[in-house]
N, C-alpha and C positions, 0 to 999 in steps of 0.2 A: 461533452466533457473531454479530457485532455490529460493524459499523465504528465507529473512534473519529477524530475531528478531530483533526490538528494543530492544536496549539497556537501552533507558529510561523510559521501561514499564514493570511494568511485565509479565510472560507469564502465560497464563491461559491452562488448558486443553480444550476438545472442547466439547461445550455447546448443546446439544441435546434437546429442548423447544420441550413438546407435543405439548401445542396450536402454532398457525398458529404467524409467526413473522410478516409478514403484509397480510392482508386481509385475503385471503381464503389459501395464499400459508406458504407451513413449512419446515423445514429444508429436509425434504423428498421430497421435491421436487425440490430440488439444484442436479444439475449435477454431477453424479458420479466423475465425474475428480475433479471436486472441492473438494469435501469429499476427497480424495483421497490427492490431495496437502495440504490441513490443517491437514489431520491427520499426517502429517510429520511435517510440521511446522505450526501452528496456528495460521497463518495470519503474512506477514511482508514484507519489503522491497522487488525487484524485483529485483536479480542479473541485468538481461537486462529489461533497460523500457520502451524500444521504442516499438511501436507495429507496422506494417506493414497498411497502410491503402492506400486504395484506392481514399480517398478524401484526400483535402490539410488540412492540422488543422493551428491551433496557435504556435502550437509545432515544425513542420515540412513537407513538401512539400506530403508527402508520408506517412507519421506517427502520430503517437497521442503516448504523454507520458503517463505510467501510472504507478506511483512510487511504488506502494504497491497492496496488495489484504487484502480484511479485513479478520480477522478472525470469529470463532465461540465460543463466550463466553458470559457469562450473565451480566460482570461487565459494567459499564458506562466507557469510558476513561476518566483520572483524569483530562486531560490538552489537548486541541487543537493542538499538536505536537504529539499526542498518535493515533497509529492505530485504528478505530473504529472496534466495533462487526458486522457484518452482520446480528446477531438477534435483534440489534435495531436499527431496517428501522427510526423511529423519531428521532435517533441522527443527520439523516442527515438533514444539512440546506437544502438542495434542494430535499428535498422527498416529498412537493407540486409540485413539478415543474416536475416530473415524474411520467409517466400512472400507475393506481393502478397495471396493470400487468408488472410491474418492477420490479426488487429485489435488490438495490444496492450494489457492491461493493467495489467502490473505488469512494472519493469523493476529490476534493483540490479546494477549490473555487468554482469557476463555472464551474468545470469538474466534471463530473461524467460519470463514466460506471457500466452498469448494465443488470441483466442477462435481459431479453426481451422474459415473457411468451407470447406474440402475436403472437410471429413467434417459431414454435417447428419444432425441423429437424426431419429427417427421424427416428431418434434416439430417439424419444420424448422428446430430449431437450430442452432447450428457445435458441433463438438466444443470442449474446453480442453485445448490442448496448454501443454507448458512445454520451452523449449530450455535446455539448458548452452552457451552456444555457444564456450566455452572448449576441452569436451570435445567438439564436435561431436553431444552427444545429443538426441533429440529424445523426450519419452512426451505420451503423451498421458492426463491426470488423468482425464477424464472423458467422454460421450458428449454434454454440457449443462451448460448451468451453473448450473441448479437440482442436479442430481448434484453437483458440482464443489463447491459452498456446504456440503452436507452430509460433505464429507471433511475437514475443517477441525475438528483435534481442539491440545486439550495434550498437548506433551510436556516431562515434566523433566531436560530438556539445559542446561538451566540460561540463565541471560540479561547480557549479548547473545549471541540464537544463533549457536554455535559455527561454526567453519569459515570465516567470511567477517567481515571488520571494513567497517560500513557505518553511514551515516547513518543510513539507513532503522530495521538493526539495534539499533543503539544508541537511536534513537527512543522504538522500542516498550520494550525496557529502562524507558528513564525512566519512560513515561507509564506502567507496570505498579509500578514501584518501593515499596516500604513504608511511604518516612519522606524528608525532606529530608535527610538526611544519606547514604542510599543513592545519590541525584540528582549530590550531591557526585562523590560518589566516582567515579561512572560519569563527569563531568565531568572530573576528574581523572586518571582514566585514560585517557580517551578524547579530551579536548579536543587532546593535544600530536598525535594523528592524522588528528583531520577538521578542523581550524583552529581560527582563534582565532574567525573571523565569527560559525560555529556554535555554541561554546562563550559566548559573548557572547549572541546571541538568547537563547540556555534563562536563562544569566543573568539577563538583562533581565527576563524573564518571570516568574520565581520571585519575583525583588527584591519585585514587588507583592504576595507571598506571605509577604515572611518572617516579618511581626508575626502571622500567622494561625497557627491550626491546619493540619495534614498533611489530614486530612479536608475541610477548605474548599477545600484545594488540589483533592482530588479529585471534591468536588462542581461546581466549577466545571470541570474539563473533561468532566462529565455533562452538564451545561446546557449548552456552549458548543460538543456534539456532535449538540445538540437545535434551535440555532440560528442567528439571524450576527450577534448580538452580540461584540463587541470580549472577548477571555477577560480583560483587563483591569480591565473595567466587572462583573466578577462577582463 
């Protein structure tokens, strides 16, 4: 698996905070492999985002979706379709609802997963837990999250995954899509429930796209996942 950039965010380099970003814990205290996958790409989409699990989720029998990983940056996200920073733990809505020894990275409603200081492997890691806090469940994916990176498979449930309608959701849809006319239509379905603000970005963004080829399209969110170049200026 491979993180991809948003397209309708910028991309930030990656934010190194001396003081502690929640509680006693700081970015020194994140798992190598993590540091390691950000500093390639700084947080974004999930080529595969189905994650292997042992319990049954909302998602799937076997599986928990998990669309994105956040990155490490100082700015705020401008828009609720925007990947969040992992140094600011009070972005997230549900960061009451998680033990102060949690780190979050990934939030879409009432999902969230996050690293899990309670449980530290043999490695001195945290575990990766993932809460439903809807359903009050709690599993934990993994014992690490070099483990956790490796449970990340396809599944064909079709796109946007089923069971939850979300930005995030609908994101990976597009950026995975075939053709500009797929784009459409996910716009079209999808625009009359996450706004018009959001349905206007992907717009705007395409517009610089339409005299091109589908494949320019997709070359340029390869390059623009490799850099911080403007995806416009590609």
């Amino acid at each position: 698996m491979h993180l991809i950039a948003s397209p309708l965010q910028k991309q930030f380099y990656t934010y190194l905070p001396k003081s502690p970003i929640y509680k006693r814990y700081s970015v020194a205290d994140l798992p190598i492999s993590y540091h390691n996958l950000v500093n390639q790409q700084n947080g974004g989409y999930i080529s595969h985002s189905y994650v292997a699990s042992k319990r049954p989720s909302r998602d799937a029998l076997t599986a928990v979706y998990i669309p994105y990983i956040a990155g490490m940056y100082e700015q705020k996200p401008g828009a609720d379709y925007h990947i969040p920073s992992i140094t600011r733990q009070k972005d997230f809505v549900h960061r009451p609802n998680i033990p102060d020894t949690g780190i979050i990275f990934y939030e879409d409603h009432d999902r969230v997963a996050y690293f899990d200081f309670s449980q530290v492997s043999d490695k001195g890691e945290p575990a990766v837990a993932y809460m439903d806090v809807g359903l009050g469940q709690v599993s934990i994916l993994a014992p690490d999250f070099a483990s956790f990176l490796d449970l990340f498979e396809h599944r064909f449930l079709g796109l946007p995954a089923p069971t939850l309608v979300s930005y995030h959701r609908v994101n990976v849809a597009i950026l995975q899509a075939n053709s500009f006319q797929e784009i459409a239509d996910l716009l079209a379905d999808y625009g009359p429930l996450l706004g018009q603000k959001w349905q206007n970005d992907w717009q705007d963004m395409l517009a610089h796209f339409d005299t091109k080829p589908f494949d320019q399209f997709q070359a340029a969110l390869n390059t623009y996942s490799q850099g911080h170049k403007s995806i416009l200026s590609l």
